[in-house]
N, CA and C of each residue as an Amber inpcrd file, in Angstrom:
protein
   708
  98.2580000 102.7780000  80.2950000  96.9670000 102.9550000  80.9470000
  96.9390000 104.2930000  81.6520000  95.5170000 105.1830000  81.6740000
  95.2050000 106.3770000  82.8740000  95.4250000 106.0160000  83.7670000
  96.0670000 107.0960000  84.5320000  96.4870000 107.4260000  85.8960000
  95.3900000 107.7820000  86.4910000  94.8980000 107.3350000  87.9220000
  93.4750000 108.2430000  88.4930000  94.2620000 108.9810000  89.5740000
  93.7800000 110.2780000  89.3350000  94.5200000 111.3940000  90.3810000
  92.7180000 111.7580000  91.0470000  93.1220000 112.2030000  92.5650000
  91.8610000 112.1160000  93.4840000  92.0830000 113.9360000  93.2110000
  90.9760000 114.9170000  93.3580000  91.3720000 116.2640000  92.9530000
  90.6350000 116.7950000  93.7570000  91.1930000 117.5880000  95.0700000
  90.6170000 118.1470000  96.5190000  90.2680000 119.5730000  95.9670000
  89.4070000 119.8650000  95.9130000  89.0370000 121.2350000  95.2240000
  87.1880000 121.4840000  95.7570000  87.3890000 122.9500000  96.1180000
  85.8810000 123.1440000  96.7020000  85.1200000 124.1400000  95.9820000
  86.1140000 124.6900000  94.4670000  85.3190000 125.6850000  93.7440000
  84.8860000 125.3250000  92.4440000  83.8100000 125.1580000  92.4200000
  83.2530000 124.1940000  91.2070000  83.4190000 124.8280000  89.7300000
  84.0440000 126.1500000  89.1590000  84.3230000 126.4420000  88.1790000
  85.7060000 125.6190000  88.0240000  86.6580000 125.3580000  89.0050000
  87.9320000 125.4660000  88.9010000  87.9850000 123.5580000  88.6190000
  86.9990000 123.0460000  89.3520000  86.8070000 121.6440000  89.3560000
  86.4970000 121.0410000  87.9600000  85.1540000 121.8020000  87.2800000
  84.9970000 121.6590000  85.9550000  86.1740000 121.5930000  84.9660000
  86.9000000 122.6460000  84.9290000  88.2970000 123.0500000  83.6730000
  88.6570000 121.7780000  84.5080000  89.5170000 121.7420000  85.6630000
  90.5870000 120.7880000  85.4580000  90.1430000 119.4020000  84.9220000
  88.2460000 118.5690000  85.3780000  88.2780000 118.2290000  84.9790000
  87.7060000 117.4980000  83.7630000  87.5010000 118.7030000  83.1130000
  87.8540000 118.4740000  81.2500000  89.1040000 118.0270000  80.6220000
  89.8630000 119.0170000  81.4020000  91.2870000 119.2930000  80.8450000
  92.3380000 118.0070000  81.1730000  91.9320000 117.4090000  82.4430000
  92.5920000 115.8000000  82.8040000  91.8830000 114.7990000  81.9970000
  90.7470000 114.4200000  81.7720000  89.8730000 113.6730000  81.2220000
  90.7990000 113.7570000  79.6740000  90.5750000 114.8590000  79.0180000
  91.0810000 115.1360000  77.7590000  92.5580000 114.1860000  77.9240000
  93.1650000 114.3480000  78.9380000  94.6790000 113.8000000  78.8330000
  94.9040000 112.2550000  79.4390000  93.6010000 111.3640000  79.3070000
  93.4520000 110.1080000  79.4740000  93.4170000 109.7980000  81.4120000
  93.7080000 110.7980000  82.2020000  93.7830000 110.9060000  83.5650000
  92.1700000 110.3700000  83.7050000  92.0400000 109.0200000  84.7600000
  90.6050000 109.3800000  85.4260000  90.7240000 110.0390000  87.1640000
  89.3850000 110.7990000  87.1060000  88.9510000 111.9030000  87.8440000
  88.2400000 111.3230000  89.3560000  88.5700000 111.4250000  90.5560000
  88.0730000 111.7600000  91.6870000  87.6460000 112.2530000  91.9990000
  86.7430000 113.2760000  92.5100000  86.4010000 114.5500000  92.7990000
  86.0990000 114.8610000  94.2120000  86.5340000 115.1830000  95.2130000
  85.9140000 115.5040000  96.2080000  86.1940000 116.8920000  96.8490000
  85.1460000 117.4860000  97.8700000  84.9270000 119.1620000  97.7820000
  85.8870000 119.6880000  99.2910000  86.2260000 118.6410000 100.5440000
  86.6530000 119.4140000 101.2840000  87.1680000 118.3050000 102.0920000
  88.0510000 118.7170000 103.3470000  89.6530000 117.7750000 103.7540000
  88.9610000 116.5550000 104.4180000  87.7920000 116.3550000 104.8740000
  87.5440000 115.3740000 105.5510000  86.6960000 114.1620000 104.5030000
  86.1510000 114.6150000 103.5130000  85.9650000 113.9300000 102.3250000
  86.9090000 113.1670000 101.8230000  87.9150000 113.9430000 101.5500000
  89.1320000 113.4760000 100.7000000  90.0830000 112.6160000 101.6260000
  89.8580000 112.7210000 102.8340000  90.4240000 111.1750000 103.3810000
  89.5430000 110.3440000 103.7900000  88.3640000 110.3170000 103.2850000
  87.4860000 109.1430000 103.6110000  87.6060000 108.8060000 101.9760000
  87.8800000 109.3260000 100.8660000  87.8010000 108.7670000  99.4520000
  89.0300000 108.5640000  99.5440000  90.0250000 108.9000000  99.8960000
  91.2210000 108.4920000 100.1510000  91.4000000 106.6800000 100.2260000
  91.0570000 106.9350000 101.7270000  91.0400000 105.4490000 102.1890000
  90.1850000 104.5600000 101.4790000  88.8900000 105.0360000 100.7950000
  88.7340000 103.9100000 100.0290000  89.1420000 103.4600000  99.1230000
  89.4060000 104.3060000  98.0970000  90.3520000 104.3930000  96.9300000
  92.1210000 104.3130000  96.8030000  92.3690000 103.9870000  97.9680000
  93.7920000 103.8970000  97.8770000  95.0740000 103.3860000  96.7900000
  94.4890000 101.8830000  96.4740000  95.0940000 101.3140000  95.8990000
  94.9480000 101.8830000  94.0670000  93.8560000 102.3910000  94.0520000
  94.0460000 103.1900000  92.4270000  94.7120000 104.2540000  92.6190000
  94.6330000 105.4980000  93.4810000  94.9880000 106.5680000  93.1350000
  96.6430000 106.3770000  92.9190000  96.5250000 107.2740000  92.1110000
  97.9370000 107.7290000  91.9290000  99.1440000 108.8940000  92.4140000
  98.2370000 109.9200000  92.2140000  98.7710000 110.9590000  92.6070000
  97.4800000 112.1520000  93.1870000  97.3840000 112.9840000  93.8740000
  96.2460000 114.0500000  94.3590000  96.6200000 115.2690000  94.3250000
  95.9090000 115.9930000  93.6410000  95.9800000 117.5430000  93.7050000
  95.3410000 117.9980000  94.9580000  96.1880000 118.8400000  95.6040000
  95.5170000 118.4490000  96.8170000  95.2860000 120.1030000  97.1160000
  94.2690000 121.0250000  97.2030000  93.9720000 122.4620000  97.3720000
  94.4080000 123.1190000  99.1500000  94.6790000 123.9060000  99.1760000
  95.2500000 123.9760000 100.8600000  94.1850000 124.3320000 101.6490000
  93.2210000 125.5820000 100.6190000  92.0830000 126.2940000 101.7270000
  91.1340000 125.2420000 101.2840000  90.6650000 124.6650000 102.6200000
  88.8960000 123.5670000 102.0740000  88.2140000 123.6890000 103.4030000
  86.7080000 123.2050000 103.5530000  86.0070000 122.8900000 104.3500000
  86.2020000 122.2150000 105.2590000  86.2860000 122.0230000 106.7350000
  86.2020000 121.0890000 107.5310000  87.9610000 120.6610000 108.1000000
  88.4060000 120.3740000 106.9880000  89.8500000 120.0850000 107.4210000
  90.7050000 120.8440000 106.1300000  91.7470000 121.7840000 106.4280000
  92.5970000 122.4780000 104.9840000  93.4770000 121.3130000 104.2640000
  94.0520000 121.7670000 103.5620000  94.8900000 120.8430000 102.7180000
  96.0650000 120.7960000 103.3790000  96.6890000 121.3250000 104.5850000
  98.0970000 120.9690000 105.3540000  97.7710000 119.9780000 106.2060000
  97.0380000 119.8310000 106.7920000  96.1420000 119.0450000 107.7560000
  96.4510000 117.4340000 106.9780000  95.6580000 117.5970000 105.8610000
  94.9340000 116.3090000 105.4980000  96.0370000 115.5970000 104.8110000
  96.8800000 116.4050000 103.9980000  98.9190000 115.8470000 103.9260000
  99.2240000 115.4030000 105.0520000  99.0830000 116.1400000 105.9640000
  99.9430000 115.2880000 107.4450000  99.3950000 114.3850000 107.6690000
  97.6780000 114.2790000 107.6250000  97.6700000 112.4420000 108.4500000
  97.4860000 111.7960000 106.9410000  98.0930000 111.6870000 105.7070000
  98.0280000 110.8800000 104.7240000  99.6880000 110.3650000 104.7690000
 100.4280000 111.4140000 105.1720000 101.7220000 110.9790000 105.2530000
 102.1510000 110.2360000 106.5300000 101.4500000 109.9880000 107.5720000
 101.3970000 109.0790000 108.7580000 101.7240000 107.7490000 107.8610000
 100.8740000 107.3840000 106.5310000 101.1240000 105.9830000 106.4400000
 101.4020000 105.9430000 105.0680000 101.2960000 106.9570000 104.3080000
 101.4900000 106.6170000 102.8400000 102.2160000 107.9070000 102.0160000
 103.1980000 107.6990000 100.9630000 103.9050000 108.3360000 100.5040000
 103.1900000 108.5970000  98.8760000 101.9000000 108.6380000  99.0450000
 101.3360000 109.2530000  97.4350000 101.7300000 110.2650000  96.6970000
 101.8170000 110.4730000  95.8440000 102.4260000 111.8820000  94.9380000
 101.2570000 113.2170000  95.5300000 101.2270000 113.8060000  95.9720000
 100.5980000 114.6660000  96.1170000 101.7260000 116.3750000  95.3980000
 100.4330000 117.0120000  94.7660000 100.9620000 118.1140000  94.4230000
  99.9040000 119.4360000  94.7590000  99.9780000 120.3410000  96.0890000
  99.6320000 121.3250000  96.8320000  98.7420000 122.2340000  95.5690000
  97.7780000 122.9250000  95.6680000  97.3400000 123.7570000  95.0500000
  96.6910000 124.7860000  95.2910000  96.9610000 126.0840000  95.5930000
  96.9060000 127.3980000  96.3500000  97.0410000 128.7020000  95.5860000
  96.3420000 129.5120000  95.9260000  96.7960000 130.6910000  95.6870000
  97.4710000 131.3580000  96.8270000  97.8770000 131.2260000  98.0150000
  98.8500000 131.5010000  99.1620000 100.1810000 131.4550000  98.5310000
 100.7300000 133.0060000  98.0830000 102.1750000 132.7970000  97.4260000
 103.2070000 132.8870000  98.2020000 103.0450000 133.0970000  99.6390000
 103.8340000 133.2660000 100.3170000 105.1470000 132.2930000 100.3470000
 106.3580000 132.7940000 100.1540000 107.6630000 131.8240000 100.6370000
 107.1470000 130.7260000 101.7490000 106.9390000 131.1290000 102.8760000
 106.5810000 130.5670000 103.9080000 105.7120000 129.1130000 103.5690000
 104.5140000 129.5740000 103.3550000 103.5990000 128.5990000 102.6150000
 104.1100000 127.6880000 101.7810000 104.7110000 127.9610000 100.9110000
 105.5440000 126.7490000  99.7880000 106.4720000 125.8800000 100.8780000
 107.2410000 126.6320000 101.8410000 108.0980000 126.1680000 102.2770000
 107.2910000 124.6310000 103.2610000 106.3590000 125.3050000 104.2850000
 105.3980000 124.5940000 104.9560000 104.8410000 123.5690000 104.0670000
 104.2980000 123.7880000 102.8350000 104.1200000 122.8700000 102.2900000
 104.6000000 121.5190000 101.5860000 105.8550000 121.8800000 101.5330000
 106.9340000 120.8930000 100.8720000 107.4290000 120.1320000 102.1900000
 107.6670000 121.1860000 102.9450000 108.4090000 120.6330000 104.4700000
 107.2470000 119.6720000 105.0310000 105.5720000 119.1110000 105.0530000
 105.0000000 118.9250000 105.7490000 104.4840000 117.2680000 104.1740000
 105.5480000 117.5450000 103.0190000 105.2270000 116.2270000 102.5450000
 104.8790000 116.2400000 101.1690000 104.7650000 117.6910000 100.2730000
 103.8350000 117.4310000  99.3360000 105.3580000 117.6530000  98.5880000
 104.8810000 116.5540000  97.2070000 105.8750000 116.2530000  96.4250000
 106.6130000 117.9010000  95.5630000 105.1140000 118.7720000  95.4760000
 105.1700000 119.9790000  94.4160000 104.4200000 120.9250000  94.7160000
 104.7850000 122.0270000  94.4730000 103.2450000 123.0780000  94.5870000
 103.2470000 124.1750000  93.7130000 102.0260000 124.5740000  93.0700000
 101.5970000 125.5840000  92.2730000 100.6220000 126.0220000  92.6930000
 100.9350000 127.4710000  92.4420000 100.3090000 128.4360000  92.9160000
  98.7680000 129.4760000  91.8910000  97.8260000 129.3330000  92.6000000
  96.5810000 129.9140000  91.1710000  97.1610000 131.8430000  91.5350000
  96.7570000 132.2950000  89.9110000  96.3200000 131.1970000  88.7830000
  97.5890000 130.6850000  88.2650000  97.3470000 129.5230000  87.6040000
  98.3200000 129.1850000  86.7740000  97.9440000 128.4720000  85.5740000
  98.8330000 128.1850000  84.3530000  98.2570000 127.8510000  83.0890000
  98.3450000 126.2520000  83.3070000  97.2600000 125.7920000  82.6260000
  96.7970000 124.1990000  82.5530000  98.1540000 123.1260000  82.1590000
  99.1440000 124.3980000  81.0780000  99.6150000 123.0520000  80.6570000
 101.0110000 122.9750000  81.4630000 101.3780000 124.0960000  82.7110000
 102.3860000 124.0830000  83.3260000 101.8430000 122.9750000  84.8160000
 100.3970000 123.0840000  84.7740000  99.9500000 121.7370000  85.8730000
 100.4030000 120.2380000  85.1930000  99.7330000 120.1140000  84.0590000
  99.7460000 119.3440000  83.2530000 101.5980000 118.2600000  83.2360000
 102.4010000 119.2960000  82.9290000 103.7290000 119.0670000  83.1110000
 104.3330000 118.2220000  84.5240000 104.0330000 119.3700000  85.4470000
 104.1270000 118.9860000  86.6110000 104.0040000 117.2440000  87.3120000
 102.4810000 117.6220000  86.7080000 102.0420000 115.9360000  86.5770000
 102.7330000 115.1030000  85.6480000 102.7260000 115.2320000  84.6480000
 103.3990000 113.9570000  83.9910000 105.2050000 113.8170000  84.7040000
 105.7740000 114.5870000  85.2270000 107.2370000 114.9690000  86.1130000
 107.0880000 113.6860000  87.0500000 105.9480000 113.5900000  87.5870000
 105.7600000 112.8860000  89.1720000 105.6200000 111.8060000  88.6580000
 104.8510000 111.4490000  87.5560000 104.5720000 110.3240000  87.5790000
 105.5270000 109.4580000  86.3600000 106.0180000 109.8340000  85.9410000
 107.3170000 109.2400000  85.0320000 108.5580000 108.8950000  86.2370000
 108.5930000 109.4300000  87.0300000 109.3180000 109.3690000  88.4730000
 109.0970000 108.5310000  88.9340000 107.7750000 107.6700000  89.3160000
 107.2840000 107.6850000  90.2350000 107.2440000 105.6390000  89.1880000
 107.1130000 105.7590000  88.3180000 107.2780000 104.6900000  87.2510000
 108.3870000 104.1080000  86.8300000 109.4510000 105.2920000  87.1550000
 111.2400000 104.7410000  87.5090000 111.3490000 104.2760000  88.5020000
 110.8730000 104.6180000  89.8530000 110.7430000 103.8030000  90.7200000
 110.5400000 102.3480000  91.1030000 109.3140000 102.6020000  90.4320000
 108.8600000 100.6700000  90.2760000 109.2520000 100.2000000  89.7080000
 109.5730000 100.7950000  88.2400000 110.3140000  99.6350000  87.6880000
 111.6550000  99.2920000  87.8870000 112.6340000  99.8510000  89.0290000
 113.6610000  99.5750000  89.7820000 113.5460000  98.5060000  91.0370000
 112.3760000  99.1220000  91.7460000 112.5750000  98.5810000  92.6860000
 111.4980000  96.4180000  92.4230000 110.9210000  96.9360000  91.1560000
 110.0050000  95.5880000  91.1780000 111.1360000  94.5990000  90.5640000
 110.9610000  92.9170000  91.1370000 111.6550000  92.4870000  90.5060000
 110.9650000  91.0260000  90.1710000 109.9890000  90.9750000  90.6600000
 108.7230000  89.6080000  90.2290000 107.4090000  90.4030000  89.3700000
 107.7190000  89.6960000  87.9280000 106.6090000  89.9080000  87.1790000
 105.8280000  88.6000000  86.4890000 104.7550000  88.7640000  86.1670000
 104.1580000  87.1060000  86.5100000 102.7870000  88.0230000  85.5400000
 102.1740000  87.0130000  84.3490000 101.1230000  87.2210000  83.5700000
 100.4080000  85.3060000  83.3740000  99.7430000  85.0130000  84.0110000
  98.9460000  83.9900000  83.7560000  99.8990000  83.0010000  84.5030000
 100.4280000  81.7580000  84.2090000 101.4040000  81.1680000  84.8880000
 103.2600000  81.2810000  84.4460000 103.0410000  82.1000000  83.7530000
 104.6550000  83.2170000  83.2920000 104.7310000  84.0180000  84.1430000
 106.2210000  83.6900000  84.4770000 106.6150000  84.1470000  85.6140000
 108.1650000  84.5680000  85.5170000 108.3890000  86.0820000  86.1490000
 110.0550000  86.0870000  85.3630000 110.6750000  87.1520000  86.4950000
 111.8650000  86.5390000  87.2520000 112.3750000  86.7380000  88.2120000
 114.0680000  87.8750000  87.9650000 114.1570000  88.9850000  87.9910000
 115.1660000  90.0200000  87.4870000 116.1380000  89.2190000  88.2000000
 116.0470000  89.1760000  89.8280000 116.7830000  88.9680000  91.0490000
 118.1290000  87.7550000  90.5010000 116.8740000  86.7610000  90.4500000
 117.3120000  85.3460000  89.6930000 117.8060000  85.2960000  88.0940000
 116.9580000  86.0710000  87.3600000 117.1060000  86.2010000  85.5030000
 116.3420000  84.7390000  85.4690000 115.4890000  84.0060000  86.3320000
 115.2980000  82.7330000  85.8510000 113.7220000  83.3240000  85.5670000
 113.0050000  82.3210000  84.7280000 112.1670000  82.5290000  84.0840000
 111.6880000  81.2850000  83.9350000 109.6650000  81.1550000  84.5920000
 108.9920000  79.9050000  84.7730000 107.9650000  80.1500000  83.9370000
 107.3960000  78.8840000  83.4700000 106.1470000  78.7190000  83.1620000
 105.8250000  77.4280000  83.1520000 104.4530000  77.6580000  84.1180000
 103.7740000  76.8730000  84.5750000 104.4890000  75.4680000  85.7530000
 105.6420000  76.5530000  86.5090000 106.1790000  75.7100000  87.0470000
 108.0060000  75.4270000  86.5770000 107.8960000  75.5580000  85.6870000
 109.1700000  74.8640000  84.9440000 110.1960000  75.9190000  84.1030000
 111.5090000  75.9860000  84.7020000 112.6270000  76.9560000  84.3760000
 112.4990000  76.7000000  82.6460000 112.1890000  78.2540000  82.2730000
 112.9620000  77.9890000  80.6790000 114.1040000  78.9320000  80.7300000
 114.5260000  78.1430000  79.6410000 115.8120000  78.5380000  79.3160000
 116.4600000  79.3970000  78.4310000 116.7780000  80.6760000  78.5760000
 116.4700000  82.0000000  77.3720000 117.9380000  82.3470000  77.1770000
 118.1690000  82.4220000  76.2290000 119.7430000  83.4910000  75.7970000
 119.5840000  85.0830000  76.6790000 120.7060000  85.2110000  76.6340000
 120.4350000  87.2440000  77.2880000 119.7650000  87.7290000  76.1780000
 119.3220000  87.7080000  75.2530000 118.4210000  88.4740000  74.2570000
 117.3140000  88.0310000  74.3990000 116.9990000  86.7490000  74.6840000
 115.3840000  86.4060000  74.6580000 115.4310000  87.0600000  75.9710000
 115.8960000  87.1320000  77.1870000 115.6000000  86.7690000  78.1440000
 115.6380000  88.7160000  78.1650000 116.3830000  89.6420000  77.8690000
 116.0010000  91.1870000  77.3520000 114.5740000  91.3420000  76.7690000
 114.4360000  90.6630000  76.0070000 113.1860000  91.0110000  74.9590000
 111.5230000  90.5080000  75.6610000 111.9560000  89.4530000  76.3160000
 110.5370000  89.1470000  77.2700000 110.6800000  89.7540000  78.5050000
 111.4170000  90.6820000  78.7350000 111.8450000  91.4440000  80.1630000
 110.8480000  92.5540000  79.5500000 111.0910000  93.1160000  78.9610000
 110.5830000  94.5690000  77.9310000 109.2780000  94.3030000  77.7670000
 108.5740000  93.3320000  77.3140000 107.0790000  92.8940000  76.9150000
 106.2710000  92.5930000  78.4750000 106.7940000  92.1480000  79.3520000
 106.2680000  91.5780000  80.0640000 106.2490000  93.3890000  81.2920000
 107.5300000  93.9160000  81.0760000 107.3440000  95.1930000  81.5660000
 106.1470000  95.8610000  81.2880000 105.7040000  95.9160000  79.8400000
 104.6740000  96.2060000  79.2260000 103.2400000  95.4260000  78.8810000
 102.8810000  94.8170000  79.9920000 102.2630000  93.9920000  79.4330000
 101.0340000  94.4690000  79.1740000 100.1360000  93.6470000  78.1680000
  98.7310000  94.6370000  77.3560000  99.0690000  96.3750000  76.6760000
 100.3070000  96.3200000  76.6220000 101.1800000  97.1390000  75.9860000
 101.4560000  96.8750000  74.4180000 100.9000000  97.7310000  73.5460000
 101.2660000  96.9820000  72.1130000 102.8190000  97.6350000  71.4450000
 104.2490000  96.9110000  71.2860000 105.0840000  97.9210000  71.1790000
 105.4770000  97.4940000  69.8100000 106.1780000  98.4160000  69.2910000
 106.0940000  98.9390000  67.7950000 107.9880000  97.8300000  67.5930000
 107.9550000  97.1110000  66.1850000 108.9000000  96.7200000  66.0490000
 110.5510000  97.5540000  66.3620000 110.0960000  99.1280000  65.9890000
 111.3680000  99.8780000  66.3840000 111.5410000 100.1750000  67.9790000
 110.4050000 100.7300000  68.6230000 110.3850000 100.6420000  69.7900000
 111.1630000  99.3270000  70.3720000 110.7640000  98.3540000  70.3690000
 111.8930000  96.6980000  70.7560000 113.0090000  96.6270000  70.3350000
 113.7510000  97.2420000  69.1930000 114.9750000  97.4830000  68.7300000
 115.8490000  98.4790000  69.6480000 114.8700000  99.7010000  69.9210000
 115.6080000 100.4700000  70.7370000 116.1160000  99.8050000  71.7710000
 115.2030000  99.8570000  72.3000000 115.1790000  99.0180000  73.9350000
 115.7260000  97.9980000  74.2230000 116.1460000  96.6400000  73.1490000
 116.5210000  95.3350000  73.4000000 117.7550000  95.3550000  72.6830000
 117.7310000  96.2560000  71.3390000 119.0160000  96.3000000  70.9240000
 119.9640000  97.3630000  70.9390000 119.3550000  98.7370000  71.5030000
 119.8440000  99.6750000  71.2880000 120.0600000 100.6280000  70.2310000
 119.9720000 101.9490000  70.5640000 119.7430000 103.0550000  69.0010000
 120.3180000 103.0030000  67.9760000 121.8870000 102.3500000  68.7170000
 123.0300000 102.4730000  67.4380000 123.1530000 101.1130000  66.5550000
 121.6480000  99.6230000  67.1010000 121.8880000  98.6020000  66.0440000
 121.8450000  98.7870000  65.1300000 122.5580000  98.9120000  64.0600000
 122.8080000  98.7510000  62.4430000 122.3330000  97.5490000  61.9950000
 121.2650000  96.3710000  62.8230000 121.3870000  95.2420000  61.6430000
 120.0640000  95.2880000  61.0670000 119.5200000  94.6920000  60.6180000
 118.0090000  94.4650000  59.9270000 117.1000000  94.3340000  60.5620000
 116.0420000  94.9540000  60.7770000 114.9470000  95.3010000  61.5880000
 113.9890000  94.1870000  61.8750000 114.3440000  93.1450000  60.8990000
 113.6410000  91.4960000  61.2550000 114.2640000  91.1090000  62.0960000
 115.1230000  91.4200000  62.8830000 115.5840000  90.9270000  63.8500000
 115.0650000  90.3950000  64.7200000 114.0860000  91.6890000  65.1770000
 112.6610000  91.3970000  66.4900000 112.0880000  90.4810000  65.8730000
 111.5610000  89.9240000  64.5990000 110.5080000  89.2940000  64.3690000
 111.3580000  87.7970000  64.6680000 112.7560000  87.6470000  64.4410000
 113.1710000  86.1960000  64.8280000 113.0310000  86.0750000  65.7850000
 113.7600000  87.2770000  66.6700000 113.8900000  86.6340000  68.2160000
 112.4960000  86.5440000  69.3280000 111.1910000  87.4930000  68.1090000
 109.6620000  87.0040000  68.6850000 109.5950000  85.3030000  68.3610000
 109.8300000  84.9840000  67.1660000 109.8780000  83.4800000  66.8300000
 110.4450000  82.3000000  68.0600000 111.4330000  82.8690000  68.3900000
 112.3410000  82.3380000  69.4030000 111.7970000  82.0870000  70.7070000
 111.4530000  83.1550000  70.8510000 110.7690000  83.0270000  72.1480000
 109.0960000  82.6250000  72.4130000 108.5700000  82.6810000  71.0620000
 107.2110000  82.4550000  71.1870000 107.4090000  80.3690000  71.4250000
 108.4360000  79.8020000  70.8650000 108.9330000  78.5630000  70.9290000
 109.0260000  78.6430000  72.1020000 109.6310000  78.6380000  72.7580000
 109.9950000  78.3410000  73.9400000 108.8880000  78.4870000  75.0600000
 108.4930000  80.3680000  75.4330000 107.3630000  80.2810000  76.1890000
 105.8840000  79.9800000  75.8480000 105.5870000  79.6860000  74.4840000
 104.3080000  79.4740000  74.8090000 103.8160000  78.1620000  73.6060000
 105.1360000  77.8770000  73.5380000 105.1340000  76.3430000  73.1970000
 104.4340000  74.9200000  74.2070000 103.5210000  74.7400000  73.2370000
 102.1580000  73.8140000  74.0900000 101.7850000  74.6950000  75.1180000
 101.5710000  75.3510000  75.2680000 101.1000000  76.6670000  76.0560000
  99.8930000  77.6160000  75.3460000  99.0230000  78.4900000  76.2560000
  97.8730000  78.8000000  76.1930000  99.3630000  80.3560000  75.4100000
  99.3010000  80.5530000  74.1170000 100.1220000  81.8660000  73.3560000
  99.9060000  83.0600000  74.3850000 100.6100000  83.6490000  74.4250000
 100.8130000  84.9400000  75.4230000 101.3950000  85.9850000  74.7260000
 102.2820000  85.8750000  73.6210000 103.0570000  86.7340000  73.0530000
 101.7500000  86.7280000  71.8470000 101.5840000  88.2680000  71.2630000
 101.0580000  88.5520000  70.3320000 101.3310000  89.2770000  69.2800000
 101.0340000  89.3470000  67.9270000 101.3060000  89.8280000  66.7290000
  99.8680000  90.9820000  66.8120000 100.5120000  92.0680000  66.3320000
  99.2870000  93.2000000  66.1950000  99.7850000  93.8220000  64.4880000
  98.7600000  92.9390000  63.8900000  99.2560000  93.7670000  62.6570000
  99.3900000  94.7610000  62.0670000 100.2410000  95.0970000  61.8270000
 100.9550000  96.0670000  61.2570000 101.3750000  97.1610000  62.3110000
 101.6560000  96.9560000  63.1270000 102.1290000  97.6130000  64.4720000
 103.1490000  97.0440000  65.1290000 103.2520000  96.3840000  66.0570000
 104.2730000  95.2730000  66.9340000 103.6370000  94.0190000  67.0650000
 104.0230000  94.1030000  68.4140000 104.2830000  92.6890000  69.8020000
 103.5820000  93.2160000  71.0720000 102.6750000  92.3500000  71.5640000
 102.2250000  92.1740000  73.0590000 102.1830000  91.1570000  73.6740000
 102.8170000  91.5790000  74.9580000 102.6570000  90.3050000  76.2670000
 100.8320000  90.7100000  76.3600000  99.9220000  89.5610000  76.0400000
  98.6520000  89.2000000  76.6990000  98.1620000  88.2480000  77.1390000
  97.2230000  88.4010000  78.3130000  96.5500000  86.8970000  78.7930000
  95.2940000  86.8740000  78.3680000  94.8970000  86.2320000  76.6600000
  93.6090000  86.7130000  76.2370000  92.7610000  85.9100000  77.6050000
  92.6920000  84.6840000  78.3050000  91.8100000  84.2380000  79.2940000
  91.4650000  85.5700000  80.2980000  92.3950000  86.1160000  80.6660000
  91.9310000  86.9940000  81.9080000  91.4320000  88.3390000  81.0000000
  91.4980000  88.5420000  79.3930000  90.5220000  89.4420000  78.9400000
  88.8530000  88.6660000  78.7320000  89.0010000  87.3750000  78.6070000
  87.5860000  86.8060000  78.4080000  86.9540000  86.8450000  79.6930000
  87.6510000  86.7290000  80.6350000  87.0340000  86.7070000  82.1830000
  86.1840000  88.2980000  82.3430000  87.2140000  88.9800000  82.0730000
  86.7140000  90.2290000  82.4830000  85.4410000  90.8200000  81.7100000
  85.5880000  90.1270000  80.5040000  84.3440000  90.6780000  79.3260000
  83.2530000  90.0480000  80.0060000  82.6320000  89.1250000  80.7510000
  81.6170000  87.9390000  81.0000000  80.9850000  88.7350000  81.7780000
């Protein structure tokens, strides 16, 4: 899924390119023009944003300012954006919280980079530190390795219990039969590539046996963890 990055910027040529140029790269767009804006869209938008380009010179409040009282309570990816090349300035800026900074002008696809850096980071994170994942009444505990539905421990080999770790990581994620080989069996398995399709068999028995199916076949592609109910909800 897009990442929504909030983008503090007060010069409307510079606002346009970037956002074409994010849009183009599946990113959705925030837009706001100056520091006291961008923490009132801030605070409303909290829980989507992801990461903020955050400009230093703006209206009303600058971009060092509006890092310091965002970092009072929250550790968002923010990445500084200035033409101020000064040592000093980078230094102030990193020292006062911001994850990165680039300096204008600079080329789209060295921003571009930058961003995808933070947020592949930032996605190792969670998926370290998360250890309850739960899709409809499936429910699967790292801490424990135990694994419920609808209440009731099932009971998985270390391969089922790998292979619905991976799907459920991904969930509404469609992953490719080799992709699940990598990942569940590793680069160097030598055995037959039906492998995944038994141990989907296996486990589709178990979890969604007399059960509303959760595991899906995408033909001619892979496997997805889905909760078609909470896609019918959302369509209504």
């Amino acid at each position: 899924m897009g990442k929504t990055i909030l983008l503090v910027e007060d010069e409307d040529s510079l606002i346009s390119f970037l956002k074409t140029e994010l849009k183009f790269e599946d990113y959705t767009i925030i837009v706001t023009k100056d520091g006291q804006e961008a923490l009132t869209s801030y605070a409303s938008n909290q829980q989507q944003i992801d990461l903020i380009i955050l400009d230093w010179m703006l209206p009303k409040l600058d971009g060092l300012e509006v890092m310091r009282r965002i970092r009072r309570h929250d550790d968002v990816p923010i990445i500084m954006m200035t033409a101020r090349d000064y040592i000093g300035d980078k230094v102030a800026g990193l020292d006062n919280g911001a994850d990165d900074y680039i300096t204008k002008p600079f080329e789209i696809e060295e921003l571009l980079a930058r961003i995808r850096v933070i947020i592949r980071r930032e996605q190792r994170h969670d998926e370290q530190t998360q250890t309850n994942y739960q899709i409809a009444d499936l429910a699967l505990d790292t801490k424990s390795r135990q694994v419920h539905r609808a209440g009731k421990i099932i009971q998985l080999t270390q391969r089922e219990y790998n292979l619905l770790l991976i799907l459920i990581k991904h969930i509404g994620e469609t992953l490719t039969r080799d992709e699940l080989l990598d990942l569940v069996w590793g680069v160097d398995f030598e055995g037959q590539l039906n492998i995944v399709d038994v141990y989907i068999r296996y486990l589709r028995h178990k979890v969604d046996f007399e059960s509303q199916p959760l595991i899906h076949t995408v033909r001619g592609v892979g496997y997805t963890l889905r909760d078609d109910n909470d896609h019918a909800k959302k369509a209504e």
